[in-house]
C-alpha positions in Angstrom: 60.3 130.4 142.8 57.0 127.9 143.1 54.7 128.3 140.4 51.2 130.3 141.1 48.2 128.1 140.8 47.2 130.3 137.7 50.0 129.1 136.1 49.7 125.3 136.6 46.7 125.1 133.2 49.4 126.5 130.9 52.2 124.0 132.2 49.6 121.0 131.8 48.8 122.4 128.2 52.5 122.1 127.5 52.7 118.5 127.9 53.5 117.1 124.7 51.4 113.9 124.9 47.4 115.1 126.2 46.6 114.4 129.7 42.7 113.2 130.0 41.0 113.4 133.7 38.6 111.1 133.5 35.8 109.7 136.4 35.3 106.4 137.5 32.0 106.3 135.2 33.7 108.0 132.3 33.1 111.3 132.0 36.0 113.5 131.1 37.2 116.2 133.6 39.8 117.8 131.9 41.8 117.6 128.9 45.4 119.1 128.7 48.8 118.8 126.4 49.1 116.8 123.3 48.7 120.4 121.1 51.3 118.9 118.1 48.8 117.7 115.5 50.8 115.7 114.1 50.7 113.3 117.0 47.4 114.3 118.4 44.0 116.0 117.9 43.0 118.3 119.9 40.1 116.7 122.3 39.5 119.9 125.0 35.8 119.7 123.4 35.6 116.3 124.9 35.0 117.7 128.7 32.1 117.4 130.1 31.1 114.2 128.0 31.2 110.8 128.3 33.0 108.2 126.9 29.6 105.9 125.9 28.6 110.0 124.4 31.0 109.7 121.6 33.2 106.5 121.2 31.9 102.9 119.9 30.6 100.9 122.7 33.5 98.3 122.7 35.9 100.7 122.9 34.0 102.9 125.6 33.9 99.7 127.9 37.0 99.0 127.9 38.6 102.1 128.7 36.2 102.0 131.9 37.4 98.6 132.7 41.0 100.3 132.7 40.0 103.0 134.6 38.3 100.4 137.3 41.1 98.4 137.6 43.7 100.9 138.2 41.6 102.4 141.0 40.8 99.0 142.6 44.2 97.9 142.8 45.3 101.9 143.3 48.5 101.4 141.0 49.7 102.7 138.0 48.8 100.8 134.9 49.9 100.8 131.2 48.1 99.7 128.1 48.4 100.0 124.7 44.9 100.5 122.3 44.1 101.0 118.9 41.7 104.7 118.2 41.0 106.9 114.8 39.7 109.8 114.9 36.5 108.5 112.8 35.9 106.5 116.0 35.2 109.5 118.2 32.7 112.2 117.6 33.1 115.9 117.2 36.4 114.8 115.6 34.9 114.7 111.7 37.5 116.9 110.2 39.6 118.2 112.7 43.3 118.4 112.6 45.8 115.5 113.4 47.2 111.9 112.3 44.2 110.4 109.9 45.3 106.7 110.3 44.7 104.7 113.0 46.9 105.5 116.2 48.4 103.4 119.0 48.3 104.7 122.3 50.2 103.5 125.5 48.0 104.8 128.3 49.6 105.6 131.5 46.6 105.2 134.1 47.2 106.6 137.1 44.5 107.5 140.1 43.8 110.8 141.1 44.4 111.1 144.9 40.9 112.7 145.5 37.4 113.0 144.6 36.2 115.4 141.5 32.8 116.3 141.9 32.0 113.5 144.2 33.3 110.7 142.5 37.1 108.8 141.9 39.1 109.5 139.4 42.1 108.6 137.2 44.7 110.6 135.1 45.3 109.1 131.8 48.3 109.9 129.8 48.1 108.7 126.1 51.8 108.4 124.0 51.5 107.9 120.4 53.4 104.7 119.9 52.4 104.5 116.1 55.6 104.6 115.1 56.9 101.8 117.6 54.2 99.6 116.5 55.2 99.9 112.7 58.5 99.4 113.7 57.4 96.0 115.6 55.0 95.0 112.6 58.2 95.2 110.1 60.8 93.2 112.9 57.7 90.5 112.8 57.3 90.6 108.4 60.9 90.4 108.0 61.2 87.0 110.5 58.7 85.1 108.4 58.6 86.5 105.5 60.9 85.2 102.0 62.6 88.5 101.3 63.2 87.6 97.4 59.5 86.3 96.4 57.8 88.1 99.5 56.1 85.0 100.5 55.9 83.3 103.9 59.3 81.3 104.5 59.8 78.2 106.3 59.6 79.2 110.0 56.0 80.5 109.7 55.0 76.9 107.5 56.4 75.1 110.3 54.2 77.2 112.9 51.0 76.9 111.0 51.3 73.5 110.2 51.7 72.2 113.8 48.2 74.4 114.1 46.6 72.5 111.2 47.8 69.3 112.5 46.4 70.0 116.2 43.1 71.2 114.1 42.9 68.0 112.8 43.8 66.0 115.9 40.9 67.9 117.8 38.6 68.4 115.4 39.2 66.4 112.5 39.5 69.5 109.7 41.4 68.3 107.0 44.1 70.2 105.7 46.4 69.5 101.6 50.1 69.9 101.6 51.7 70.9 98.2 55.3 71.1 97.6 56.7 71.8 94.3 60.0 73.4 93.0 60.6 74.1 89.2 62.1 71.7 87.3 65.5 72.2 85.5 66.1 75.2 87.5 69.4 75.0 87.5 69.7 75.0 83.9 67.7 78.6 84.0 70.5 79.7 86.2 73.2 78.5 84.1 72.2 79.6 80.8 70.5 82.9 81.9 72.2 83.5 85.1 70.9 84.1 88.7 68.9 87.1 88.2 67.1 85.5 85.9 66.4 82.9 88.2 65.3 84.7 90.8 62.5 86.5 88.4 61.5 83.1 87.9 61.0 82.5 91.2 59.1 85.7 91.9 56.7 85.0 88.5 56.0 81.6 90.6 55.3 82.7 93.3 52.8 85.6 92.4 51.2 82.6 90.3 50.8 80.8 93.1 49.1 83.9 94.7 46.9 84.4 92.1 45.3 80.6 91.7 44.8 80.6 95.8 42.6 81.2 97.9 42.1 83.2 100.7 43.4 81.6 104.3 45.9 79.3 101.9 49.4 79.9 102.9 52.1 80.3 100.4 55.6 79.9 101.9 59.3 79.1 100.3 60.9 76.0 101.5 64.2 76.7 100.1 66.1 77.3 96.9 63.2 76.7 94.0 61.0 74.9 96.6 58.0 76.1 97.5 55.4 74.8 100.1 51.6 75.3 100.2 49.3 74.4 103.0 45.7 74.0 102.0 43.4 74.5 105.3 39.9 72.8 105.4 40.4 70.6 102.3 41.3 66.9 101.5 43.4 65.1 98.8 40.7 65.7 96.1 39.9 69.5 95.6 43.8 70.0 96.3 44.7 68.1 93.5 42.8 70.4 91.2 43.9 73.4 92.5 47.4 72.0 92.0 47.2 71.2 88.5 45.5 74.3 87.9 48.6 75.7 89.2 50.9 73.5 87.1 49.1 74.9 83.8 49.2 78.1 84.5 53.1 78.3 85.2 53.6 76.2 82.2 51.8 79.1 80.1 54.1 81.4 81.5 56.1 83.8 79.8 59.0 82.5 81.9 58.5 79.4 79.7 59.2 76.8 82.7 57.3 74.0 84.5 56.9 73.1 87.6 57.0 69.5 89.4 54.3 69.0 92.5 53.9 66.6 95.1 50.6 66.6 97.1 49.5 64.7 100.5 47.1 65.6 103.4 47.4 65.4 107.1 46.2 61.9 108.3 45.0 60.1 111.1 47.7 57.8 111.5 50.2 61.1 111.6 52.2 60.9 114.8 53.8 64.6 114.4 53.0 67.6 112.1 55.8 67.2 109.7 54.6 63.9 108.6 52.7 65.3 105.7 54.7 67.8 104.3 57.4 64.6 104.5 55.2 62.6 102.3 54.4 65.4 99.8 58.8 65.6 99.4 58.3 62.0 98.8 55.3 62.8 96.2 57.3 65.9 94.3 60.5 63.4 93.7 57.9 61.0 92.1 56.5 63.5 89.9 60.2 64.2 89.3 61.0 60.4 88.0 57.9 60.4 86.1 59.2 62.7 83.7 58.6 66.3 85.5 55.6 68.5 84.9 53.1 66.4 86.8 51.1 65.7 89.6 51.8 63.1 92.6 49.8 62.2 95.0 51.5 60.2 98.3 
């Protein structure tokens, strides 16, 4: 048996993601589904406004630039957009998800007029969880999952960015690379849980002396890597033997070697300087260990 046209408004309240009808200028039309408020808040107050009414500017614009396109090209189109409730008035307080939520639109043109004027559907899935997900996939492939730092694939991305920074524009950018010294002796006397708290004191040291936009990342085994953007040789050096003293007044009661260069004009690929700062630390090593070098 068809359904009766009275019962079509309780079918398109069942939805379980809301279904916006919204006009080629903005205004909504209709508002259905999307009644879980754990996903959703419920927007039926929205009909009859506009989206320049009660959403930020930015954000109002480019929903109408979605709208536009879908009904130029008369297709289906997804996208995916960032919106909290703070962001769109009448919802101060209301139930639903208080965090920022990702939405994968489904924008789809109406077939006909509404009121005189075109017209899309727009179907809005919470994808919050999916981006999360993504976010964590993204942490875990560059980040060190002992000492939480960056690891070596995402120092080897930024510092082909520095280098092409450099090339274009000529912004210097400090490489450090230090490792601790006599590390194996902490794992052989204390064993290798105690060396891996060593290697998470020195790395939240190393977060603690640095400053923001410096990345921190672990080479491998006690080495670490630091890339210093917008500085040369000279300020680097002092934040490196700031660095050195404070690890050496640890309560680990270990020091650290360092080797320090910069990117350079002469540099004919991005790894150049981080090969001269290995060159530096094993000089600092000869020299007798807790130092400085400077290659």
């Amino acid at each position: 048996m068809p359904l009766s046209t009275e019962q079509l408004p309780a079918l398109l309240d069942a939805l379980p993601d809301p279904l916006f009808v919204l006009s080629e200028s903005g205004r909504y039309l209709g508002v259905f589904g999307g009644s879980d408020v754990g996903f959703y808040h419920d927007g039926r107050h929205l009909v009859g406004q506009t989206l320049q009414e009660i959403m930020p500017a930015e954000k109002a614009a480019e929903i109408l630039k979605q709208i536009a396109t879908s009904l130029e090209q008369n297709r289906l189109l997804k996208v995916e957009y960032p919106l909290a409730s703070s962001e769109v008035r009448g919802l101060e307080g209301a139930d639903g998800p208080g965090e920022m939520i990702w939405f994968e639109g489904h924008v789809q043109p109406f077939p006909e007029p509404i009121d005189g004027e075109r017209a899309v559907i727009w179907i809005a899935r919470n994808i919050s969880e999916r981006r999360q997900l993504e976010q964590q996939l993204r942490d875990a492939s560059v980040i060190d999952p002992l000492t939480h730092v960056y690891n070596r694939r995402k120092l080897s991305a930024e510092l082909r960015r520095r280098f092409e920074e450099f090339r274009r524009y000529g912004e210097p950018s400090a490489v450090l690379m230090l490792d601790v010294d006599y590390f194996k002796r902490v794992n052989d006397q204390y064993g290798h849980s105690a060396g891996d708290d060593v290697l998470r004191m020195l790395a939240d040291t190393c977060r603690g002396q640095l400053r923001e936009g410096d990345l921190l990342s672990r080479f491998g085994g006690e080495e670490f890597v630091i890339l210093l953007p917008h500085i040369g040789v000279g300020p680097a050096r002092e934040i490196a033997e700031r660095l050195r003293q404070e690890v050496s007044r640890s309560e680990a009661r270990v020091t650290i070697s360092i080797g320090l260069s910069e990117i350079r004009a002469e540099d004919t690929h991005f790894e150049a300087s981080l090969k001269r700062a290995d060159d530096a630390l094993y000089e600092a090593k000869r020299g007798g260990r807790n130092r400085v070098a400077v290659n």
